[in-house]
VOPAGU-2260 file (C-alpha; in pm, 1 decimal, decimal comma):
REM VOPAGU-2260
SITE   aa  ch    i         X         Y         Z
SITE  UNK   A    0    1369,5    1016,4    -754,4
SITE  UNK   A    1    1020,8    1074,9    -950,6
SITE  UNK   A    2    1070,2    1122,8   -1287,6
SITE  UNK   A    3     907,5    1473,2   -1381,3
SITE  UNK   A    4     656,5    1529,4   -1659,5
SITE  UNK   A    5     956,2    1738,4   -1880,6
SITE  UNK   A    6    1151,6    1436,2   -1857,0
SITE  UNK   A    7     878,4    1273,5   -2079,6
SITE  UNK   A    8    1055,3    1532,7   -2352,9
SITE  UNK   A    9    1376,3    1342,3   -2387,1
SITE  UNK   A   10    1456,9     970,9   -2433,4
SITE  UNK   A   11    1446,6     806,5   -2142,0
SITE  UNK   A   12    1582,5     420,2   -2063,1
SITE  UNK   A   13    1333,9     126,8   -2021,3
SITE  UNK   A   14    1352,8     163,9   -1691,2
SITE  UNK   A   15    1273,3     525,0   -1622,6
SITE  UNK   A   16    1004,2     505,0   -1909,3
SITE  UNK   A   17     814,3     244,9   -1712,0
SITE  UNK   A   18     871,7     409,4   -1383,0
SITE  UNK   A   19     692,1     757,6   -1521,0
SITE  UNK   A   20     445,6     540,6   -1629,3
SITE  UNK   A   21     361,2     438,0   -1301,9
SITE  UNK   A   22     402,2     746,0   -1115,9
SITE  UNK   A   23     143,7     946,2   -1378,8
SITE  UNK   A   24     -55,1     638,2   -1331,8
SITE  UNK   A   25     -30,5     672,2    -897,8
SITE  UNK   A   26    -115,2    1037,5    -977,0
SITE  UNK   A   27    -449,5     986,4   -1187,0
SITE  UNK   A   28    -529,5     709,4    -941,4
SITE  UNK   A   29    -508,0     980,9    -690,6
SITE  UNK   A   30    -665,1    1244,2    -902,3
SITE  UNK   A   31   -1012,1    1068,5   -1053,7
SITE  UNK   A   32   -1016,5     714,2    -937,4
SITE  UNK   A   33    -936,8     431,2   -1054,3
SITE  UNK   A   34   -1134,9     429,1   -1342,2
SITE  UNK   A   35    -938,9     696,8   -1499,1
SITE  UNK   A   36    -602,3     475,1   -1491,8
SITE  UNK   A   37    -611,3     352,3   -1877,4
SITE  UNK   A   38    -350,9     313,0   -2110,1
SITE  UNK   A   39    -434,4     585,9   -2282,6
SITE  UNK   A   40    -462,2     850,5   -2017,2
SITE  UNK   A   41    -115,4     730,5   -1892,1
SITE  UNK   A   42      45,6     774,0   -2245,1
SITE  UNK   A   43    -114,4    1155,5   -2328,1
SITE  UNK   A   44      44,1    1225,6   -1937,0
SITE  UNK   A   45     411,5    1118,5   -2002,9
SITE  UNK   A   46     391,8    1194,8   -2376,9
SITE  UNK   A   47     447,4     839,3   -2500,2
SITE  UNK   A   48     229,0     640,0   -2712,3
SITE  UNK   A   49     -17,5     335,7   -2640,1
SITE  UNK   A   50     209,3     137,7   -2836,1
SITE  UNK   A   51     483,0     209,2   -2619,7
SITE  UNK   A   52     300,4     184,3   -2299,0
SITE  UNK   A   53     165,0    -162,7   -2431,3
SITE  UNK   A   54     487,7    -275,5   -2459,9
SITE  UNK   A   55     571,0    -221,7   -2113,7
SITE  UNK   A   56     271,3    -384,8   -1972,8
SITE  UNK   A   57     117,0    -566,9   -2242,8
SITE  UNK   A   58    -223,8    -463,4   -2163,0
SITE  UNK   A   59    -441,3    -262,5   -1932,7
SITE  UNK   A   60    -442,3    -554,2   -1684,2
SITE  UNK   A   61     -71,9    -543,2   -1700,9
SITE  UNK   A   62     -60,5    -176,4   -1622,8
SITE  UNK   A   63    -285,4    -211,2   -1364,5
SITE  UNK   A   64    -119,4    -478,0   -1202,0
SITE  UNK   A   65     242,5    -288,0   -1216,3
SITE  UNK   A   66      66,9     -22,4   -1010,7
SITE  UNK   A   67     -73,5    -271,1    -731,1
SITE  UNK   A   68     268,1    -374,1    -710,8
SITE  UNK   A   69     423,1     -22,1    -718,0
SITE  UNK   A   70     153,5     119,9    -478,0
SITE  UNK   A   71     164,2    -183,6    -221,6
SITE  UNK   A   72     563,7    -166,7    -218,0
SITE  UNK   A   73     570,5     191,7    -123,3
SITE  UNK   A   74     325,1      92,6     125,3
SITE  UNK   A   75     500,9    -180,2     316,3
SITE  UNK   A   76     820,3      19,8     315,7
SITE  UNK   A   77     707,7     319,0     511,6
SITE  UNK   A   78     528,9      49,0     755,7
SITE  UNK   A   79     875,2    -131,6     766,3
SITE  UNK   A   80    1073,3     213,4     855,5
SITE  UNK   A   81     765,6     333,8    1126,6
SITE  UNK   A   82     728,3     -38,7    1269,6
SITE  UNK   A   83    1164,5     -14,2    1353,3
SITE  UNK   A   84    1085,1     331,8    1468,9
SITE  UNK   A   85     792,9     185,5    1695,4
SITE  UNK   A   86     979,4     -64,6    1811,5
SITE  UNK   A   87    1247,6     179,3    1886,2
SITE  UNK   A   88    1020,3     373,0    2107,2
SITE  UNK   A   89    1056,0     677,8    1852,9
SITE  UNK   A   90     698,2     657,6    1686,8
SITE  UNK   A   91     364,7     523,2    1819,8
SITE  UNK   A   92     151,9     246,1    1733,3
SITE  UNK   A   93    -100,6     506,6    1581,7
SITE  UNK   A   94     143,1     650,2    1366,1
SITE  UNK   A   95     156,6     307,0    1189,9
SITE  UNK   A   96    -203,7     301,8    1202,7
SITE  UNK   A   97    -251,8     603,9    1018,6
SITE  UNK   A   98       3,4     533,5     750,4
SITE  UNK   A   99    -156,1     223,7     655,5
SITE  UNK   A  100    -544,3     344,7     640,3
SITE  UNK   A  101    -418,4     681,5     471,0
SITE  UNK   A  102    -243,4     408,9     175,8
SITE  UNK   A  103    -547,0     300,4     122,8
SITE  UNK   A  104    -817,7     504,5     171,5
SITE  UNK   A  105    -644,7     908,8      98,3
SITE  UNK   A  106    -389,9     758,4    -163,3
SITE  UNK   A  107    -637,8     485,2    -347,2
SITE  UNK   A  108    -504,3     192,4    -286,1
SITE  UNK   A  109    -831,0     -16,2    -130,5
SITE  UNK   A  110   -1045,8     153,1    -467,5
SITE  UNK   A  111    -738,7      36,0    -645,5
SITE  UNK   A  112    -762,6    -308,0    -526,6
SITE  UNK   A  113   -1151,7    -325,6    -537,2
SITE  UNK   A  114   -1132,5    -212,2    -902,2
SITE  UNK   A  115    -929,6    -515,8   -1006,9
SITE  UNK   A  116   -1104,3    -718,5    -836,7
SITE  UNK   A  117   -1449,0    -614,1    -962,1
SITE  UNK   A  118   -1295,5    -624,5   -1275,2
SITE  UNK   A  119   -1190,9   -1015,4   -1281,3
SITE  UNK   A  120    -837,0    -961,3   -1190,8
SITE  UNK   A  121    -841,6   -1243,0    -925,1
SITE  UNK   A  122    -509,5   -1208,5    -837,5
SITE  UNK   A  123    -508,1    -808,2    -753,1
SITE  UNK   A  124    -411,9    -887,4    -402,8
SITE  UNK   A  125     -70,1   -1069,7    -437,8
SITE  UNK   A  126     102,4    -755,2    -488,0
SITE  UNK   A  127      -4,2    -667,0    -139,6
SITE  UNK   A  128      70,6    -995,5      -9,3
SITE  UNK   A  129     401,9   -1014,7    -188,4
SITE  UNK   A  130     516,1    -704,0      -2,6
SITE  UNK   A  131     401,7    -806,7     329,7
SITE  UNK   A  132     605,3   -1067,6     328,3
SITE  UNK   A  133     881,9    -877,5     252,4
SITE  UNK   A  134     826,3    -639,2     497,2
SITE  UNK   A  135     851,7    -922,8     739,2
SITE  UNK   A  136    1188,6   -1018,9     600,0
SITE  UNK   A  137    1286,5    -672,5     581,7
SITE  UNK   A  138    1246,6    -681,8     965,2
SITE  UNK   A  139    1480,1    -969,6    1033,0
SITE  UNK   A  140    1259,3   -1093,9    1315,9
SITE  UNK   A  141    1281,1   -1389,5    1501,4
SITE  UNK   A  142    1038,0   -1646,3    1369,5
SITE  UNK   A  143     821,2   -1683,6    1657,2
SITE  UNK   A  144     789,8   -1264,8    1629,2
SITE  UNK   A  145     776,8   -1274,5    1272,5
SITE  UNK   A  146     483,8   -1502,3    1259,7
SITE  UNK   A  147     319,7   -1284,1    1516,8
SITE  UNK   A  148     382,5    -976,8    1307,8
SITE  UNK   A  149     253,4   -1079,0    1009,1
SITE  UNK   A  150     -77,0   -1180,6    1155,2
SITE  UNK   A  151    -101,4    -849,6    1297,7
SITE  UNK   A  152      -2,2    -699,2     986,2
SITE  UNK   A  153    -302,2    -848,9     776,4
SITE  UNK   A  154    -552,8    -813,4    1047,4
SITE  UNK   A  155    -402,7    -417,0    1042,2
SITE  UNK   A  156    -415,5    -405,8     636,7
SITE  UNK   A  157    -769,4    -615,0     635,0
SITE  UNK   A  158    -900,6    -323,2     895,2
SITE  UNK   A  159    -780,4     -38,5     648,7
SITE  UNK   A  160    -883,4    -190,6     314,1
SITE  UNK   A  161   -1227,9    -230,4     500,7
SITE  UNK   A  162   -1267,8     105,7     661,9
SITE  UNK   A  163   -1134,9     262,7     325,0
SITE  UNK   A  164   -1410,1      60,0      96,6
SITE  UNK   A  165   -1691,9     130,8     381,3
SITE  UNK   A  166   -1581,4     279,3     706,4
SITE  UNK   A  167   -1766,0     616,7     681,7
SITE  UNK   A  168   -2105,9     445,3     576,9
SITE  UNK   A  169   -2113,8     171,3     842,0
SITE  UNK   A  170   -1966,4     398,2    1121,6
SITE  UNK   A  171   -2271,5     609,6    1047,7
SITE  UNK   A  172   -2476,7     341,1    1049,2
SITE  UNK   A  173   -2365,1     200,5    1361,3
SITE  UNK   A  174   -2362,5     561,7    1490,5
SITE  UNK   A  175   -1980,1     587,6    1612,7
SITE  UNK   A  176   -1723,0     855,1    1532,2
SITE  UNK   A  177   -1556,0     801,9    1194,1
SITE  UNK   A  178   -1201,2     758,4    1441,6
SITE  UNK   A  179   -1304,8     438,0    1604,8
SITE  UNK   A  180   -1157,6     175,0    1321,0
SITE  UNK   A  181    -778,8     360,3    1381,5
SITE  UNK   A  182    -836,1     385,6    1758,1
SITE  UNK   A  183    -910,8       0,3    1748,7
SITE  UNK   A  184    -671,3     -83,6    1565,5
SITE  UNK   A  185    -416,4     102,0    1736,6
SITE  UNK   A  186    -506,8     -19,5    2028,4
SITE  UNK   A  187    -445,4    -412,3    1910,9
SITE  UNK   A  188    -127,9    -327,0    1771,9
SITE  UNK   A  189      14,5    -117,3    2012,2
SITE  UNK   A  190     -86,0    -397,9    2260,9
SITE  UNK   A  191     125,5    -657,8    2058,7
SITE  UNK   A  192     402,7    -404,5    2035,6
SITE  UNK   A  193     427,9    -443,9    2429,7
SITE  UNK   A  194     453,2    -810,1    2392,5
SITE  UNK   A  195     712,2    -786,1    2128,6
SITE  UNK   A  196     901,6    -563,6    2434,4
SITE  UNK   A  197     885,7    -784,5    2683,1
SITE  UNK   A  198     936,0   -1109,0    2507,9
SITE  UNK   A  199    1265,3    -914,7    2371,9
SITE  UNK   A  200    1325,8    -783,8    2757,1
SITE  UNK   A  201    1311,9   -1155,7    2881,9
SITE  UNK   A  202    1632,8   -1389,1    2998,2
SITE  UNK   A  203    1736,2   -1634,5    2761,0
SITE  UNK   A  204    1887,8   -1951,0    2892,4
């Protein structure tokens, strides 16, 4: 449950502390960029103190890496829940689609990620990577699948990161609707969805 801002009034566990940090950070990530997600900000949000968000993270880099983690967990588990729904025949392939390229182009995480990066934070992306591993675990796939589905997964997170940095730009450019990224993508996946199907569908033994 998301800590709320009057919660930042009474003393509140390590845990919770941290986890308003992060949400107030998610929310000025949202709100102004990421530019505007500094220690400081964070603090005067919650009503803490840049001491006490310091020792938390230890540093801006810290902070900024708990939220890559925090963003790109929340990200993989609503693809987890709509890829079993998908595969359940109760959501589409597009639904996945747009999911992933809203995460990170509407809810900042492929400015997030382009921030660190630009910023010397080499390893911005493990977060990301981190969680799409687990959300092939979380899937409890067979490893022939599994191997499959993370492939797709990166080429389907690799498509959104790009079309969230640049897609408007270069589909102008290249003079297509600002759509066509999604509908190719959700085209590819829902094609390996139907091989997942009938791989599942065929005889063993």
């Amino acid at each position: 449950m998301p800590i709320s801002l009057s919660s930042s009034r009474r003393r509140l566990s390590p845990a919770e502390s941290r986890l308003a940090a992060l949400e107030a950070a998610r929310e000025l990530l949202l709100d102004a960029g990421p530019q505007a997600v500094t220690l400081k900000a964070v603090a005067a949000r919650i009503g803490r103190t840049h001491a006490n968000l310091l020792h938390h993270f230890g540093s801006a880099s810290g902070l900024q890496r708990a939220l890559a983690t925090f963003h790109a967990r929340a990200i993989c588990e609503t693809i987890a829940v709509t890829v079993l729904k998908t595969r359940a025949g109760e959501a589409t392939a597009r639904d996945i689609v747009d999911l992933t390229f809203d995460a990170f182009d509407r809810e900042g995480g492929g400015a997030l990620a382009a921030w660190m990066l630009s910023s010397g934070n080499e390893d911005a992306l493990d977060p990301i990577v981190e969680s799409i591993h687990d959300l092939v675990d979380q899937l409890n796939l067979s490893s022939q699948i599994g191997d499959e589905l993370q492939e797709t997964t990166l080429t389907l997170v690799l498509m959104a990161l790009g079309d969230a940095l640049m897609g408007g730009p270069l589909a102008t450019a290249l003079g297509l609707p600002r759509e066509r990224a999604r509908e190719m993508a959700a085209i590819r996946l829902s094609d390996r969805v139907e091989e997942w199907r009938a791989s599942s569908d065929e005889p063993t033994g």
